[in-house]
C-alpha positions as CSV (number, residue, x, y, z in Angstrom):
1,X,-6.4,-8.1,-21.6
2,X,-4.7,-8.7,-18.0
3,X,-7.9,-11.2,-17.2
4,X,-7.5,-13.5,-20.6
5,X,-3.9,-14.1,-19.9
6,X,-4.7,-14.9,-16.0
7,X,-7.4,-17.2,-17.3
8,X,-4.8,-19.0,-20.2
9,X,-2.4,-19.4,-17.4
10,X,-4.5,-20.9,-14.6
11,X,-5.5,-23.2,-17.5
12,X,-2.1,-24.4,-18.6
13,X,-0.4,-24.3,-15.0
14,X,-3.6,-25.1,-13.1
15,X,-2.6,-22.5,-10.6
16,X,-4.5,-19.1,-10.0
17,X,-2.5,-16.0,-10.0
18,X,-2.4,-15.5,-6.0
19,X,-0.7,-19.1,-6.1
20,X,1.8,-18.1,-9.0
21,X,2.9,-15.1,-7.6
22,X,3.7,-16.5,-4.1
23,X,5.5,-19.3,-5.7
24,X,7.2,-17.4,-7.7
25,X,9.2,-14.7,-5.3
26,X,11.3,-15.4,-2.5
27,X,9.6,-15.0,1.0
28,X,10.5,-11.8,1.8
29,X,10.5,-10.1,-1.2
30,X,8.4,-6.8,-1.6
31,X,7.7,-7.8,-5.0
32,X,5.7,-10.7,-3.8
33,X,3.4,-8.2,-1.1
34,X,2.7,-5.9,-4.0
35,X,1.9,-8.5,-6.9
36,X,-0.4,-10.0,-4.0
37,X,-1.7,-6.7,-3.3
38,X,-2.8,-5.8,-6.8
39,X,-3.8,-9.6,-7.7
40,X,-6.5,-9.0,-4.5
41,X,-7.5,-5.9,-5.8
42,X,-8.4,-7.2,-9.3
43,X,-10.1,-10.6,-8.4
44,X,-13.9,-11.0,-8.3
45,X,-14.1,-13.7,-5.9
46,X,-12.4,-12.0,-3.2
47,X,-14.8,-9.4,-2.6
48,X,-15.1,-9.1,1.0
49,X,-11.2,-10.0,1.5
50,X,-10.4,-7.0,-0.9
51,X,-12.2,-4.4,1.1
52,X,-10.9,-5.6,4.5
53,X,-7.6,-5.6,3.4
54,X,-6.5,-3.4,0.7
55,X,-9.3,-1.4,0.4
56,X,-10.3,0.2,4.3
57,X,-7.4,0.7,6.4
58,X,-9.0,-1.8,9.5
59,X,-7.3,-4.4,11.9
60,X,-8.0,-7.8,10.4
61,X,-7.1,-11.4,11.4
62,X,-3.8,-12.9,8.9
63,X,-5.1,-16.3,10.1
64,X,-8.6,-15.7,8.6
65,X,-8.0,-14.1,5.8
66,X,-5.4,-16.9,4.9
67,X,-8.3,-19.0,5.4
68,X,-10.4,-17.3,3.2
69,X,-8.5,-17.7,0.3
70,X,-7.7,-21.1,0.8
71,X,-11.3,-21.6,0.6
72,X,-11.9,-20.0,-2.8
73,X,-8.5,-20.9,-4.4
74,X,-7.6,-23.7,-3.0
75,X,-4.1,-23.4,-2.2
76,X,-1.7,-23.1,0.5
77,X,1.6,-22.3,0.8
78,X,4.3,-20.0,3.3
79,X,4.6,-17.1,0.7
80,X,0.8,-16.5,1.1
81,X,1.1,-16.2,4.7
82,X,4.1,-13.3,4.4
83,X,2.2,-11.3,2.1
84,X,-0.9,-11.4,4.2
85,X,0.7,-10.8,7.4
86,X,2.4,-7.7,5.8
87,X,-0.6,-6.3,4.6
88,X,-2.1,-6.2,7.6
89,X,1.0,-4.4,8.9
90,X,0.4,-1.5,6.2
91,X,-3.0,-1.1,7.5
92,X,-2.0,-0.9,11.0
93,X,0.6,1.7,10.4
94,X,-2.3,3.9,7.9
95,X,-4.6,3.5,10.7
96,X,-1.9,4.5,13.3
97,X,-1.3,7.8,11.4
98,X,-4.8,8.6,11.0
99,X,-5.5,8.3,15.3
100,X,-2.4,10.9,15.1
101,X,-4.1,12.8,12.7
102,X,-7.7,12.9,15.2
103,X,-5.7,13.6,18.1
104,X,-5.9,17.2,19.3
105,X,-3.2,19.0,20.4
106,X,-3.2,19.6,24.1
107,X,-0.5,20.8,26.9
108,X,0.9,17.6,27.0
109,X,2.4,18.1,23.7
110,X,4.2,21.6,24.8
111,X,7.4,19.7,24.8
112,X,7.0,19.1,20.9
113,X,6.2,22.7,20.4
114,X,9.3,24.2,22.1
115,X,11.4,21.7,20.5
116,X,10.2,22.8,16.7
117,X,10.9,26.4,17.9
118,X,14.3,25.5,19.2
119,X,14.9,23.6,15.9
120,X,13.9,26.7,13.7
121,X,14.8,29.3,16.0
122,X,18.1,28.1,17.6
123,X,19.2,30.4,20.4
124,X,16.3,32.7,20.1
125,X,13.7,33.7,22.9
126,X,10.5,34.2,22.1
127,X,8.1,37.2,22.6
128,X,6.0,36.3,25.9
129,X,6.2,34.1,28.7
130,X,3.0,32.0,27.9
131,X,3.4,29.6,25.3
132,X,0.1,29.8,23.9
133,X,0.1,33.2,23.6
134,X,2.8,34.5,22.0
135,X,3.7,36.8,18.6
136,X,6.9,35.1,17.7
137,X,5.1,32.2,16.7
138,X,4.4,34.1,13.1
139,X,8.3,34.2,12.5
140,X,7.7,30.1,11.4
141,X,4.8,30.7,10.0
142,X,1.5,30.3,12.3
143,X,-1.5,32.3,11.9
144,X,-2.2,33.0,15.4
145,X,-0.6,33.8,18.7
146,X,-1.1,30.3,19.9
147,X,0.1,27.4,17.4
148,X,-2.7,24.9,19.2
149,X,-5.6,26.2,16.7
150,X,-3.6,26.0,13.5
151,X,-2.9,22.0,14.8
152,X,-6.5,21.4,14.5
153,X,-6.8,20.6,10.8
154,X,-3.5,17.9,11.2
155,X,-3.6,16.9,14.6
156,X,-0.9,15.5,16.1
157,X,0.6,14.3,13.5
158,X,0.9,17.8,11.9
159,X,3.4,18.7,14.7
160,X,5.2,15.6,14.9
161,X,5.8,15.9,11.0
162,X,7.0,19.6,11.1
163,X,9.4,18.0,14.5
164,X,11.1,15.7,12.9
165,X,11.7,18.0,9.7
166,X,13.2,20.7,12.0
167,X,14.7,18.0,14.1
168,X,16.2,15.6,11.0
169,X,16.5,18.1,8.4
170,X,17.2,21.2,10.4
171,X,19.7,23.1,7.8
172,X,17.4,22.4,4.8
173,X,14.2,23.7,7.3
174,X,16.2,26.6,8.4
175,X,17.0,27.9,4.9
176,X,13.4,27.4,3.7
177,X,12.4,29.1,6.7
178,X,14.6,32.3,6.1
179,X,13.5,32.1,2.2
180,X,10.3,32.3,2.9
181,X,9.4,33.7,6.1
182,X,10.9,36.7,6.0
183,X,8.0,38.4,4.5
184,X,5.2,36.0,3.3
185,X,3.5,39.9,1.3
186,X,6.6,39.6,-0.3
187,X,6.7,36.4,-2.1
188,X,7.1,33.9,0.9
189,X,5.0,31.2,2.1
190,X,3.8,30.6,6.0
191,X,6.1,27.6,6.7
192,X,3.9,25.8,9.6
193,X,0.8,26.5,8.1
194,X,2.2,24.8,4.6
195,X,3.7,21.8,6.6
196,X,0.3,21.2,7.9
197,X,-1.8,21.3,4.5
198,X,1.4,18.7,3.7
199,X,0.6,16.5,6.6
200,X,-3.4,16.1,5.2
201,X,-2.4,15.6,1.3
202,X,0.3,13.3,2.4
203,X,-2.4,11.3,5.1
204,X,-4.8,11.8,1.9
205,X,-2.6,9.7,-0.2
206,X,-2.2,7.4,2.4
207,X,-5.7,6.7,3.1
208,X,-6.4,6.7,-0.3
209,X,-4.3,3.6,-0.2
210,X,-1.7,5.1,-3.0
211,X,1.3,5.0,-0.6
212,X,1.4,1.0,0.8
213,X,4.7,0.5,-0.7
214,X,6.4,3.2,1.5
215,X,4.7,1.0,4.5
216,X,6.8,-2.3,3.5
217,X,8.9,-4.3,5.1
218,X,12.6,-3.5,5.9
219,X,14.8,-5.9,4.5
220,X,15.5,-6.8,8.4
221,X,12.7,-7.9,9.2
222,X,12.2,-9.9,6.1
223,X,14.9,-11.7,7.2
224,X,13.1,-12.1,10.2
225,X,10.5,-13.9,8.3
226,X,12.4,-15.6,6.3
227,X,14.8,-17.4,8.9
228,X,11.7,-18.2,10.4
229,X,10.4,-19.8,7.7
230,X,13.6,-22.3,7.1
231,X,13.8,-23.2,10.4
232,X,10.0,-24.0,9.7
233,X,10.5,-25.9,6.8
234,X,13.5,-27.9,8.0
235,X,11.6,-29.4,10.8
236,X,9.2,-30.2,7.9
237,X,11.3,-31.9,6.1
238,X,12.4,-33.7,9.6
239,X,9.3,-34.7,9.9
240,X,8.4,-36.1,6.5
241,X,11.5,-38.2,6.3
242,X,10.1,-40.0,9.5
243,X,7.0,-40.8,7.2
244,X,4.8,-38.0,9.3
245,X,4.1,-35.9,6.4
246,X,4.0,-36.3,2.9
247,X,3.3,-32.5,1.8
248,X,5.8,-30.2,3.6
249,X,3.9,-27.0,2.0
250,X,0.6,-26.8,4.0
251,X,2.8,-28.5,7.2
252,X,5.1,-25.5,6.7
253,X,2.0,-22.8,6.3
254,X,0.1,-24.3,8.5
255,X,3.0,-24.3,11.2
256,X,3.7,-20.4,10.6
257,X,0.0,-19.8,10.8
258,X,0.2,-20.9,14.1
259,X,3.3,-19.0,15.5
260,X,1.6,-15.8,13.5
261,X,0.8,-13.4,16.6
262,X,-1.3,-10.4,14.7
263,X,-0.3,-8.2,17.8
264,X,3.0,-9.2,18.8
265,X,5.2,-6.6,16.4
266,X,2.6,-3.6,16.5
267,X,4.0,-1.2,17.9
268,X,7.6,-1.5,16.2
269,X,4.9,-1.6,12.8
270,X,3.8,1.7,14.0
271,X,7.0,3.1,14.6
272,X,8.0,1.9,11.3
273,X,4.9,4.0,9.7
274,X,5.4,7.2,11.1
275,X,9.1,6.9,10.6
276,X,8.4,6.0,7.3
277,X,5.8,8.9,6.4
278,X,8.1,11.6,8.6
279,X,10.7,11.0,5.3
280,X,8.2,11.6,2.6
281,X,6.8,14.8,4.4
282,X,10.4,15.6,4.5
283,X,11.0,14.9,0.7
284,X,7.3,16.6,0.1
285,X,8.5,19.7,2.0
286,X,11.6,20.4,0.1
287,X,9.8,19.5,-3.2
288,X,7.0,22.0,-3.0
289,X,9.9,24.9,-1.9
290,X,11.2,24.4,-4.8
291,X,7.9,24.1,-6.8
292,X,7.2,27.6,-5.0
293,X,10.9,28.8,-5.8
294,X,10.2,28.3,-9.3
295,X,6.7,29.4,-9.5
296,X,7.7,33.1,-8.0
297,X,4.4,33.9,-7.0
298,X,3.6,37.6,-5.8
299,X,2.7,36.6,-2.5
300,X,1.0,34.1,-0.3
301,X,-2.0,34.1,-1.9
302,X,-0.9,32.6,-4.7
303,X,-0.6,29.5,-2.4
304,X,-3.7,27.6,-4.2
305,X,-2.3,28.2,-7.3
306,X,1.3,26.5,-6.9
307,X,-0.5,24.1,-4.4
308,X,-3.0,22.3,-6.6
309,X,-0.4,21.7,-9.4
310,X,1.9,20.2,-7.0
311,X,-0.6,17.7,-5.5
312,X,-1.2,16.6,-9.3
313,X,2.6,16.2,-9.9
314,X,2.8,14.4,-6.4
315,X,0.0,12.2,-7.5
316,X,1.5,11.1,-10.6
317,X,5.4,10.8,-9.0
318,X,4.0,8.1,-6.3
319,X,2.2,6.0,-9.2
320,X,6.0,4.9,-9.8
321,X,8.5,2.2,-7.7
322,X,10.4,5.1,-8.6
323,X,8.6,7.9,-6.9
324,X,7.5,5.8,-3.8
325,X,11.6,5.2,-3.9
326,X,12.0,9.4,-3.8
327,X,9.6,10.1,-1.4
328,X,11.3,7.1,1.0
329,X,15.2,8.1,-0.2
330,X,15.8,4.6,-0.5
């Protein structure tokens, strides 16, 4: 149905969808990045564009993938250039959580791991004088005596997640931690070793592709973009009132094209990611204690079975502007 209405359009406006869409929304406007998004996904003359850049999670040139579809749909215009360029930014912030992911714990993270204990445990000493070998690191829920093996199926990221939920959340992670760790043969879950298996269904979705509207823009910085693009356009205007141009729309693209540095905001993207993803973990952590709350299971082995249920309600809630909205508190 979707493609005979796309086709009756482009032949009463003359326009393709991509073109409508970014002519459509204000630059600046997440609406506009996920209309492109989805209009990408659907075409069948974008093939190669669709698996560079909504389909993998790889680096990728905004100026030659602008070029691209210029090519096939032969059109050209600012808004095109925006969504692209924050595309690429959602796949630099997915890829940036995945190397956390493949990084393995290792003393130089020690730091992290006495602050989560300090977070949880406030004003308690642990068992031991070596770090990595130590019983009190069961009382928040690892398996082991040293934390570093439990952090190899989440990486670095795993650790950083359960951080900043100790860190940011601390009275919430506290209470969950006291509900459930007091005795996990009792009807409790291990609280680290749940945040990690969090940490992979979370990077899961992410990978997956099913979260790149928690990965958008913040309204500052499309501002950012969009004072740019009036200063752009003014000069434009300038320019063709002077008789040096009679189209300011491929002036104006072509002029933002050129001031487009791929790597110039990359780090503040990644940043922005992780930030972005510490939240939903956050959210995701609180939901499934309550999911578990509810469920009452007997013990911890009952973990599958409130588990799997949960990643199918998750699943659903982040097919939603409303669920992506939960999960980023916005």
């Amino acid at each position: 149905m979707h493609s005979i209405v796309k086709t009756v359009l482009h032949l009463i406006t003359g326009k393709s969808e991509l073109q409508r869409i970014t002519e459509k929304y204000p630059i600046g406007r997440n609406r506009m990045v996920q209309h492109v998004r989805s209009s990408i996904k659907r075409s069948k003359r974008l093939g190669d564009i669709k698996e560079k850049v909504v389909i993998n999670c790889g680096d990728f040139s905004v100026k030659g993938v602008v070029q691209s579809i210029r090519n096939v749909k032969r059109f050209e215009n600012p808004g095109l250039v925006f969504a692209v360029a924050s595309l690429r930014r959602t796949n630099v912030g997915i890829a940036h959580l995945s190397t956390l992911a493949n990084t393995p714990f290792s003393g130089a993270h020690d730091s992290a791991l006495v602050e989560l204990w300090n977070s949880l445990k406030p004003g308690q000493v642990r068992e031991g004088s070596n770090l990595h070998h130590s019983k009190s690191w069961s009382e928040i829920g690892f398996q082991g005596l040293d934390p570093a093996t439990d952090f190899r199926g989440g990486g670095l990221l795993s650790l950083e997640n359960l951080r900043y939920f100790a860190r940011e959340n601390g009275e919430i992670a506290r209470q969950i931690l006291n509900e459930q760790c007091r005795d996990i043969t009792q009807g409790g879950f291990p609280f680290a070793i749940t945040g990690i298996n969090l940490t992979a269904f979370l990077l899961s979705l992410a990978t997956k592709r099913r979260l790149d509207d928690l990965f958008s823009f913040s309204s500052s910085e499309a501002e950012d973009v969009a004072l740019n693009v009036e200063r752009v356009r003014a000069r434009s205007a300038l320019a063709s009132s002077y008789g040096r141009s009679d189209e300011t729309s491929p002036l104006l693209s072509d002029a933002i094209l050129e001031t487009e540095d791929d790597h110039q905001d990359d780090e503040q993207t990644k940043a922005l990611a992780l930030e972005r993803f510490n939240i939903a973990y956050s959210v995701l952590f609180t939901l499934f204690s309550n999911r578990w709350r509810q469920a009452a299971p007997r013990d911890a082995m009952g973990f599958p079975l409130v588990f799997a249920p949960f990643k199918k309600e998750v699943e659903h809630l982040v097919e939603t502007e409303e669920g992506i909205r939960e999960l980023a508190r916005l």
